[in-house]
C-alpha positions as CSV (number, residue, x, y, z in Angstrom):
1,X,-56.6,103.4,259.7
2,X,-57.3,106.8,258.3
3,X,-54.2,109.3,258.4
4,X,-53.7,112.6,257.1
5,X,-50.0,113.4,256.3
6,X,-48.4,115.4,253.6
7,X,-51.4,116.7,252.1
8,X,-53.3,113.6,251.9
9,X,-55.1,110.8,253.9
10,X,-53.6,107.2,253.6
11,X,-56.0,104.5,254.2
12,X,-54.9,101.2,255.5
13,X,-56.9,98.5,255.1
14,X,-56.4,94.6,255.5
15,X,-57.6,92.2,252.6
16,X,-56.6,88.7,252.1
17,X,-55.8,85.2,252.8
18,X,-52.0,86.7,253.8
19,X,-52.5,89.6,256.2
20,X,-51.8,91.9,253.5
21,X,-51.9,96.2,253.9
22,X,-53.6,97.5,251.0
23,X,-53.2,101.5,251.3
24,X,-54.9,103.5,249.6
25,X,-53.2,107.5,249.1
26,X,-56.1,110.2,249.3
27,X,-54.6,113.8,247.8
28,X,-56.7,117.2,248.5
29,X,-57.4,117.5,245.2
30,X,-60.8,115.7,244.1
31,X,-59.5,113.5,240.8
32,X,-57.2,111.3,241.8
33,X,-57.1,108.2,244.0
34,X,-53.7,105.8,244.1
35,X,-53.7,102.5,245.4
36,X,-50.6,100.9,247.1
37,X,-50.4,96.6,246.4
38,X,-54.1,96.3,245.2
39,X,-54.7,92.5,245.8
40,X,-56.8,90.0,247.2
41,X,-60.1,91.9,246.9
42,X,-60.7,94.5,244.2
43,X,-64.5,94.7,244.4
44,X,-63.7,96.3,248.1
45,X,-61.5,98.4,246.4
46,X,-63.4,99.8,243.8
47,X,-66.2,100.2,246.0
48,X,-64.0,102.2,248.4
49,X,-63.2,104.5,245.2
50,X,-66.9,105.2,244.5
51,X,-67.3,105.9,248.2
52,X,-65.0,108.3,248.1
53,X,-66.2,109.6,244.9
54,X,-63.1,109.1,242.7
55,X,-61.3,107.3,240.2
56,X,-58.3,105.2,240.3
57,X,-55.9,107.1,238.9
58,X,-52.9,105.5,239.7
59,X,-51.9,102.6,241.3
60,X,-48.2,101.8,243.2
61,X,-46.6,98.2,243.4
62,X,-43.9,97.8,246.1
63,X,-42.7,94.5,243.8
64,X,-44.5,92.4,241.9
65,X,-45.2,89.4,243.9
66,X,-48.8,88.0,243.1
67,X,-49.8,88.6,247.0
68,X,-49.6,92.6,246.1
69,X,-50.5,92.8,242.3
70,X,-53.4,90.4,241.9
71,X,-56.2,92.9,241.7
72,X,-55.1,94.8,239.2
73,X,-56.1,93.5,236.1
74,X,-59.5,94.0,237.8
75,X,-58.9,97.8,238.8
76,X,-57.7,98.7,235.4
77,X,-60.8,97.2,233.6
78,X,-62.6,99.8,235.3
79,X,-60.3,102.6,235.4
80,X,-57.6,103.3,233.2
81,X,-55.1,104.1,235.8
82,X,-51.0,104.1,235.8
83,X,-48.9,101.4,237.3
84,X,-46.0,103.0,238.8
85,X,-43.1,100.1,239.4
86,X,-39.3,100.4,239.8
87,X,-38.2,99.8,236.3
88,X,-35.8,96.9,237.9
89,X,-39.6,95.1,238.4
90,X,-40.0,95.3,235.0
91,X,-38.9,91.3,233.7
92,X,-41.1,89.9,236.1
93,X,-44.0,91.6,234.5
94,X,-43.9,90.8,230.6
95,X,-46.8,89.1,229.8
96,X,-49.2,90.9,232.5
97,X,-51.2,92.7,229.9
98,X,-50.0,95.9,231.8
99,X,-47.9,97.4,228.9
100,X,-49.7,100.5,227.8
101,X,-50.3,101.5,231.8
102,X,-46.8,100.9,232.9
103,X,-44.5,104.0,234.3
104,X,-41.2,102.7,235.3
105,X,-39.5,105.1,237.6
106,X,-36.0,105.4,238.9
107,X,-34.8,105.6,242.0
108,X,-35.5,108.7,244.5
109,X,-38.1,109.6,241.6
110,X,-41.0,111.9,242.9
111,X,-44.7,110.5,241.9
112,X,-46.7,114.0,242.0
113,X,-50.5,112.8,242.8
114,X,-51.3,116.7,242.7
115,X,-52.4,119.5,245.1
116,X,-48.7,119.3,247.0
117,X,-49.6,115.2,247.6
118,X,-46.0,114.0,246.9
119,X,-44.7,110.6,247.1
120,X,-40.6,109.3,247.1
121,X,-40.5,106.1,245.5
122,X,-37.1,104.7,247.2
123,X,-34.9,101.7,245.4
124,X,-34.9,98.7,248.0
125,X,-33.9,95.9,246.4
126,X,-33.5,92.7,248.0
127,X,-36.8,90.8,248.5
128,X,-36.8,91.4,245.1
129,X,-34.6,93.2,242.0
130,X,-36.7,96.3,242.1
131,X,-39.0,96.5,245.3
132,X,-39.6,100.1,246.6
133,X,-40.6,101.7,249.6
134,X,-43.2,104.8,249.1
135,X,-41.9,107.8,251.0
136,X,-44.6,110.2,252.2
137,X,-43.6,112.7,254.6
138,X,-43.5,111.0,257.8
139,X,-45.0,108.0,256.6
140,X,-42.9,104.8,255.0
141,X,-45.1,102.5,253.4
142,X,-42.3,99.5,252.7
143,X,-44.0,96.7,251.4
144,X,-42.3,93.2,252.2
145,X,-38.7,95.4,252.7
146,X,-39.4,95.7,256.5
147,X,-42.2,94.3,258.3
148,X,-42.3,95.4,262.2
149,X,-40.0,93.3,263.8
150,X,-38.7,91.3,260.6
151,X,-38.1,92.1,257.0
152,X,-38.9,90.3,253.8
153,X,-37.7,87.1,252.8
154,X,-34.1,86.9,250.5
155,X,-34.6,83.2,249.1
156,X,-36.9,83.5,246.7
157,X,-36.5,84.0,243.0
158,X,-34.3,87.6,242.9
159,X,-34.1,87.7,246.4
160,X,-30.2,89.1,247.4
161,X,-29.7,89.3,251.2
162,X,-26.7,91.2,250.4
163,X,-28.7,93.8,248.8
164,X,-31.9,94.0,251.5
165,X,-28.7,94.4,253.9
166,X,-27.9,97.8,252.0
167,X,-31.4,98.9,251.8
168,X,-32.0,98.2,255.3
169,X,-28.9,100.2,256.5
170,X,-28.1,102.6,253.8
171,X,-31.2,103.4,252.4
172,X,-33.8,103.2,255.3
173,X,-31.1,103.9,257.9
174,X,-30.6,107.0,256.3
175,X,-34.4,108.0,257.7
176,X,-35.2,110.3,261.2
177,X,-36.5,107.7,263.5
178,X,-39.8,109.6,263.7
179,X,-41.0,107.5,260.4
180,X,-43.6,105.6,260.8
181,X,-43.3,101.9,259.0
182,X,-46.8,101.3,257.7
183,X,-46.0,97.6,255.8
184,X,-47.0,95.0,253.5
185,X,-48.7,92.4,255.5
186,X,-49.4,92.4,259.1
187,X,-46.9,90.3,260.6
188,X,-46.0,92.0,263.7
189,X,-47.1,92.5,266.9
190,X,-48.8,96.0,265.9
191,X,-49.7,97.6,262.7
192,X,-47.1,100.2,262.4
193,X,-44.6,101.5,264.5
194,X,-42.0,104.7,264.2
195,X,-38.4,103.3,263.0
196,X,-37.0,105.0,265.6
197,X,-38.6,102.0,268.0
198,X,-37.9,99.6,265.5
199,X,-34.1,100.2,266.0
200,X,-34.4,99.2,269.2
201,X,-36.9,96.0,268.6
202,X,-36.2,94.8,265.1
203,X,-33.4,92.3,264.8
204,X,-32.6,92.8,261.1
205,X,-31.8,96.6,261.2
206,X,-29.5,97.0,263.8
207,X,-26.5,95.1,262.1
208,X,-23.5,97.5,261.4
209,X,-21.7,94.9,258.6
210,X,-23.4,92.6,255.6
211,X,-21.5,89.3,257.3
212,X,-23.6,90.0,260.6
213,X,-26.4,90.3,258.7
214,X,-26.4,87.2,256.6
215,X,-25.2,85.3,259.1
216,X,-28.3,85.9,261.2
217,X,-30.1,85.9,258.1
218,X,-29.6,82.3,257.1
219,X,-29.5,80.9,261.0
220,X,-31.5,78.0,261.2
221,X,-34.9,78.2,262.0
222,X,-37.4,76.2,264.2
């Protein structure tokens, strides 16, 4: 996948034992080169970046699960990039080495990547304490939040289903339905789809109370 939106192309490629998305986030200006859950296969990676004739200047976890953070350690021994996480990430990753590349950002925070590129770094707690979904213009890259069709599991460690209820219908429903959901792994029956149609197809986003939710939430599965 290859996308232009908001002054910048986003990449989507799929690496990995687990179906993961790994995006990279491709701003007009030459010198800078995120990359969205960098796992599974960071030689592809940095060989992507020397295609493209840039370094990594910053990479973007949507939690810290090892599925979507175990290629960094290889990314920064090569570039000496910034880790952007929600600060509410930041217990789970004492001891990761990452210290000195860290940037723990609040929620609604803006990560500038230059050159107008702009991305929203939205609080969405409930897979984990401090997962975030990446905000870029029409785009919604939302990691294990909300895959198409499903969302992200709520029973492993710091998993709250209460709290992916709220980010589901508070802080996503907030969003025009012309987003597009570009997500972590591909679960679904397509890649992406607008939220608009996942409204009408998603089971876990339509629910109008928390009781509905986790109700369906912890039905019994097959």
């Amino acid at each position: 996948m290859h996308d232009v939106t908001m002054h910048m192309t986003i990449e989507r490629h799929a690496l990995g034992p687990m179906a993961n998305f790994v995006y990279l986030l491709i701003p007009r200006v030459p010198d800078r080169l995120a990359i969205v859950d960098p796992a599974w296969d960071p030689a592809f990676l940095l060989a992507r970046a020397a295609e493209l004739g840039r370094a990594i200047t910053d990479i973007v976890l949507t939690h810290h699960h090892p599925d979507h953070t175990n290629g960094v350690e290889a990314l920064l021994a090569a570039h000496p990039a910034q880790v952007h996480v929600q600060r509410a990430e930041l217990p789970q990753l004492r001891g990761r080495g990452w210290a000195s590349h860290l940037a723990a950002h609040a929620p609604g925070d803006l990560l500038d990547l230059g050159g107008g590129s702009t991305v929203q770094l939205l609080h969405t707690p409930g897979h984990t304490p401090g997962s975030q979904c990446l905000l870029l213009g029409e785009a919604l890259l939302t990691g294990d939040t909300l895959f198409i069709d499903g969302c992200g599991r709520c029973d492993l460690p710091g998993g709250d289903a209460q709290a992916m209820f709220h980010s589901l219908h508070e802080v996503l429903g907030s969003l025009d339905g012309s987003v597009r959901v570009l997500p972590g792994h591909d679960y679904g029956p397509v890649p992406e789809a607008t939220l608009g149609a996942q409204r009408k197809t998603n089971p876990y986003i339509g629910f109008q109370t928390d009781r509905d939710f986790l109700d369906y939430r912890a039905r019994p599965r097959r």
